[in-house]
PLY file of the C-alpha trace (Angstrom):
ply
format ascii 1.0
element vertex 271
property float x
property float y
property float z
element edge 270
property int vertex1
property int vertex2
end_header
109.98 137.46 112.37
110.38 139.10 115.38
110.83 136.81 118.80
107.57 137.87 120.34
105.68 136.38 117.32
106.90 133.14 118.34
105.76 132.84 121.80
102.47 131.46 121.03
104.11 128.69 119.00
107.01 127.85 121.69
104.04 127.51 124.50
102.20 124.84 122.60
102.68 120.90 123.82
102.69 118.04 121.33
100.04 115.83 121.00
101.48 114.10 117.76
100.99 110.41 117.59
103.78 107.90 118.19
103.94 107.06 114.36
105.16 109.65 112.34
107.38 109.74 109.00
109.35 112.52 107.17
110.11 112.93 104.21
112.61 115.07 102.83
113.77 116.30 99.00
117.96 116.54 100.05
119.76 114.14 103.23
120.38 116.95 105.22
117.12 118.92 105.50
116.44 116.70 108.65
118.60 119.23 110.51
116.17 121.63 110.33
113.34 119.78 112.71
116.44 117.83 114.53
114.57 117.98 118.17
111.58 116.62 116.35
113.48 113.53 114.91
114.76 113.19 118.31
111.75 112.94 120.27
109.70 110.71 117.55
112.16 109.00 115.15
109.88 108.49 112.59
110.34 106.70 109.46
112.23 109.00 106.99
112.31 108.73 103.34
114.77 111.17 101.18
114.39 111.83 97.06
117.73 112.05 96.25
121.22 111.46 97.54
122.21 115.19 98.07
125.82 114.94 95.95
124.88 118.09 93.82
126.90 119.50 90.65
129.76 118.18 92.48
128.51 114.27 93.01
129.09 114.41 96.28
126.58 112.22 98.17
125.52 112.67 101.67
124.21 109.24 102.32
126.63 108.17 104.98
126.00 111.50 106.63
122.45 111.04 106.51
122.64 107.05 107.84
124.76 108.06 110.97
122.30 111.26 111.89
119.41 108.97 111.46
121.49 106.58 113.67
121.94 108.43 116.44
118.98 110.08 116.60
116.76 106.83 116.83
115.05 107.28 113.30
115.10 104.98 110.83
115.61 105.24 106.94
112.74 104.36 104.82
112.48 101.98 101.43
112.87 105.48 99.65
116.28 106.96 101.02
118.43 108.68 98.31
116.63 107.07 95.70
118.44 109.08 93.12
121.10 111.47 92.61
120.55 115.42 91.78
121.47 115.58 88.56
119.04 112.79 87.78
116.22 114.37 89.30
117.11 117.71 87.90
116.83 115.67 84.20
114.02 114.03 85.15
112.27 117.37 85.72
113.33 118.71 82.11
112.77 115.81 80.26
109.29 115.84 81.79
109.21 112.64 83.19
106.32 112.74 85.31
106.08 109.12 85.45
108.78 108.69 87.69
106.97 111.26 90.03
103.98 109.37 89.89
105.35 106.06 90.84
107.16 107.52 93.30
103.67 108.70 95.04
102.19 105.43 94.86
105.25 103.82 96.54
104.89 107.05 99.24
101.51 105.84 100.28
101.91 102.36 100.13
105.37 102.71 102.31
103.22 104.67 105.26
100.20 102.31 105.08
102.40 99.72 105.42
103.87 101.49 108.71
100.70 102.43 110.23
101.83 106.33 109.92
99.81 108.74 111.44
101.67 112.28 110.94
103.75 113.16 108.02
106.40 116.26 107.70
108.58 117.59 104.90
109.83 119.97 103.14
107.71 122.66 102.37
107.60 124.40 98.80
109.19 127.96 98.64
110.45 128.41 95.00
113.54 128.44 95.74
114.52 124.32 94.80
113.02 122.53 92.25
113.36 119.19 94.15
112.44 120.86 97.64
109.33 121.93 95.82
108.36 118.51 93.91
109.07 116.65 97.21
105.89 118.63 98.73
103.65 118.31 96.05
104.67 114.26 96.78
104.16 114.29 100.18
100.39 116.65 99.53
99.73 113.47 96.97
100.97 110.42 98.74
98.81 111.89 102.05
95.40 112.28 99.43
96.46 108.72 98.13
96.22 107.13 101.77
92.85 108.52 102.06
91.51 107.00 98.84
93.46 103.60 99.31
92.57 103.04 102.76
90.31 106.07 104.49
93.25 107.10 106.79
93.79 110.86 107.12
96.98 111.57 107.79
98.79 114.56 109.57
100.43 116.72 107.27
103.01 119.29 108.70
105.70 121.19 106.39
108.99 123.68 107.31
111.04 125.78 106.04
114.81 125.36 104.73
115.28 128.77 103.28
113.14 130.63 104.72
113.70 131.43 108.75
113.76 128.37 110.83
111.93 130.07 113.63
109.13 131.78 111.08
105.48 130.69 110.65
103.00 132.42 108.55
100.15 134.46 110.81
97.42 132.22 110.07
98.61 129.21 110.75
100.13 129.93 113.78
97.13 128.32 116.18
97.73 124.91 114.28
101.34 124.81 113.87
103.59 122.70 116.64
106.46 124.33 117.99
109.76 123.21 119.66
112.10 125.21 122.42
115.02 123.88 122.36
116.88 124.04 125.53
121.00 124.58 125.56
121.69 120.73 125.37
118.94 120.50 122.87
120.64 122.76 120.58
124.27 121.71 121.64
123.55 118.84 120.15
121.57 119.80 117.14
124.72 121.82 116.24
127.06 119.19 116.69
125.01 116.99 114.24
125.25 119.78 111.70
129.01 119.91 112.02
129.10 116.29 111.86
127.37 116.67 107.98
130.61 117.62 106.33
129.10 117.76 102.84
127.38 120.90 104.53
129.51 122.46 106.64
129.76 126.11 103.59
125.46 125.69 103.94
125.42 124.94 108.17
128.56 128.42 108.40
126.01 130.62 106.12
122.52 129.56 107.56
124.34 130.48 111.14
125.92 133.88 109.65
122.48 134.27 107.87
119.91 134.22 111.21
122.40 133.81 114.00
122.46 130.03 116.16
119.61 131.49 118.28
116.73 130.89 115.71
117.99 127.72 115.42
116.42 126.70 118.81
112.92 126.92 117.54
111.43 124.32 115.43
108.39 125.32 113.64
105.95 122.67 111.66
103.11 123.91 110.28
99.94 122.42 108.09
100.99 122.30 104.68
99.97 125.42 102.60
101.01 124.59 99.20
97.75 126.07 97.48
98.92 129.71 98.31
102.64 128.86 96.92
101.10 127.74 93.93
98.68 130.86 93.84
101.54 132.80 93.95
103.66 131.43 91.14
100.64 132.24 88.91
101.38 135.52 89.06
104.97 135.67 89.26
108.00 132.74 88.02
109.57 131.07 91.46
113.55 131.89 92.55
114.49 129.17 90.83
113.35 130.19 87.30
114.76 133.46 87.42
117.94 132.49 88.97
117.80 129.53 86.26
117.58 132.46 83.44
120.00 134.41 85.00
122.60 131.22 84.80
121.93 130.35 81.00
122.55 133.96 80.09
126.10 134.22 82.01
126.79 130.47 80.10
126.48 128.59 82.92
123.61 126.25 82.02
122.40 124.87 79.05
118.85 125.23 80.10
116.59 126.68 82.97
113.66 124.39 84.88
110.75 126.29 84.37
107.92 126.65 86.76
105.34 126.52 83.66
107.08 124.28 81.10
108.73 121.54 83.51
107.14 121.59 86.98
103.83 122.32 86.67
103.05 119.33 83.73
104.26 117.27 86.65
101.88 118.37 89.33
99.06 118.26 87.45
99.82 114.42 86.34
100.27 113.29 90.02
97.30 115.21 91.00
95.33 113.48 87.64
96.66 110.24 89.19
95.63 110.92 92.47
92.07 111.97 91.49
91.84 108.73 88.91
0 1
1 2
2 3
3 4
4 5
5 6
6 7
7 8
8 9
9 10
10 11
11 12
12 13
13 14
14 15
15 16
16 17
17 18
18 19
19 20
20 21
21 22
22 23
23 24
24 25
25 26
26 27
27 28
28 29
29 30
30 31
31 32
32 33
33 34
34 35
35 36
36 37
37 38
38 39
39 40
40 41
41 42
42 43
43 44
44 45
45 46
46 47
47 48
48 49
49 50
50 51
51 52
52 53
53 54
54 55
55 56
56 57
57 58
58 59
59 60
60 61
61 62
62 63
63 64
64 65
65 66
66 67
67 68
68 69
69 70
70 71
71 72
72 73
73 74
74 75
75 76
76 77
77 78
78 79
79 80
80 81
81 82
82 83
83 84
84 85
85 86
86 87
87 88
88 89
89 90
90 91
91 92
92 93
93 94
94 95
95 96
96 97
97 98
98 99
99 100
100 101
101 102
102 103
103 104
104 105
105 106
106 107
107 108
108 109
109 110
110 111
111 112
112 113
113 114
114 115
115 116
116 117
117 118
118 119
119 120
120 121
121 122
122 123
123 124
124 125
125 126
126 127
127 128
128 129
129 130
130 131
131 132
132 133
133 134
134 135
135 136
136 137
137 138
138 139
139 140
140 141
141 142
142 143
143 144
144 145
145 146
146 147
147 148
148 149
149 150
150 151
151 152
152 153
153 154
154 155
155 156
156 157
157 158
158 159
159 160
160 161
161 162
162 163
163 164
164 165
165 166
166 167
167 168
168 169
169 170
170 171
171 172
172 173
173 174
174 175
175 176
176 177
177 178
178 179
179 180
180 181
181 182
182 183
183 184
184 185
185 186
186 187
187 188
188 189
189 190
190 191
191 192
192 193
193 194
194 195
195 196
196 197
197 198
198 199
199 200
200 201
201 202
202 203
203 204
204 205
205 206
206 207
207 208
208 209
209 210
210 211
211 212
212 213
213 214
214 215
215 216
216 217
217 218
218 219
219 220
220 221
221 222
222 223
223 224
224 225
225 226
226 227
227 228
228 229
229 230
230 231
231 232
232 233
233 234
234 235
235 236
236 237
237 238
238 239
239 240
240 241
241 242
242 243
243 244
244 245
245 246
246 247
247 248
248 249
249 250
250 251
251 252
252 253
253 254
254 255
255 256
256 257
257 258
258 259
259 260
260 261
261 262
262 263
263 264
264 265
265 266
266 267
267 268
268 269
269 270
């Protein structure tokens, strides 16, 4: 995206009320909306602990950057490990998903939550992906339990962190951050250890600079989904790719594994 595309998005003001939540797939992803977290600590819940094929968890990580930034860590934080949720997603156990929902909503009932952000689903992460069709749920849940529409803002964590698509631009917020603003979002990445290979590549990748914008946008998970109708999501192919070398047993599938799971949270959602 080219900077002058943004300059619509970095004159808007926030007008998001004082309760807000986020909820995130990975501990980590919080970086990317870091001035965000700073100026409305909301109530974050996390799906897994973020230790990968290496078991590795980024929980401590995650408690001290919620810490210092004034958010707090919801009854869901790093509920489960990676591999777990990657197995859960084979073995096609949507109930787990489902539950997990239900909890969701009940959680920001509870805490009187007004806007909700997350992860947005690209096709490139399985868990990135499922924790959006959660968040789309557990936001259509509140509504039916209790009548209370809800915010719901997404971003990207592949994709640019600057980037918004054209036609959402006139409802999506936008954060400039100024030099101590990003000083310091910077210094909270370095302070993630478990990331440091992911923080040195996303910097090589876009340069520090489109770090400084922070882009949430309404979620827009119907065209995603549109899309993988027609053609399998990064993380299918690259899951093919893997099996072929010999490097997994199996590949999620977008067909066989993740989309019998969206359809039973939306069937629970609608019953």
């Amino acid at each position: 995206m080219a900077r002058g595309e943004n300059v619509c998005l970095a004159r808007q003001t926030m007008t998001i009320p004082a309760k807000t939540a986020l909820m995130v797939g990975h501990p980590g992803h919080e970086l990317r909306v870091f001035q965000w977290l700073e100026m409305h600590r909301p109530l974050v819940c996390c799906l897994t602990d973020g230790s990968g094929s290496l078991g590795l968890p980024r929980v401590d990580s995650a408690r001290r950057l919620l810490g210092k930034s004034g958010a707090s860590p919801g009854a869901i934080f790093c509920r489960i490990s990676d591999k777990q949720v990657y197995r859960f997603i084979l073995d096609g156990n949507s109930e787990f998903f489902v539950g997990l929902v239900d909890e969701l909503a009940r959680i920001w009932i509870a805490a009187e939550i007004d806007v909700v952000a997350g992860d947005a689903a690209e096709g490139f992460n399985t868990a990135h992906d499922l924790c959006r069709f959660m968040i789309d749920a557990a936001v259509a849940r509140v509504q039916f339990l209790c009548g209370r529409r809800l915010t719901n803002y997404q971003f990207l964590l592949e994709g640019r962190p600057d980037a918004c698509p054209a036609h959402l631009r006139e409802s999506a917020i936008c954060l400039h951050l100024d030099e101590q603003a990003l000083a310091r979002k910077m210094a909270a990445a370095s302070d993630y250890a478990e990331l440091k290979p992911e923080v040195e590549l996303a910097i090589q990748h876009f340069g520090t600079e489109a770090f400084a914008l922070e882009c949430l946008y309404p979620s827009d998970t119907g065209s995603m989904l549109a899309l993988w109708e027609r053609e399998a999501p990064g993380y299918e192919r690259f899951g093919r790719l893997r099996v072929k070398e010999g490097r997994y047993k199996e590949a999620i599938c977008y067909r066989e594994h993740i989309l019998p799971i969206v359809d039973a949270i939306q069937r629970a959602v609608e019953a």
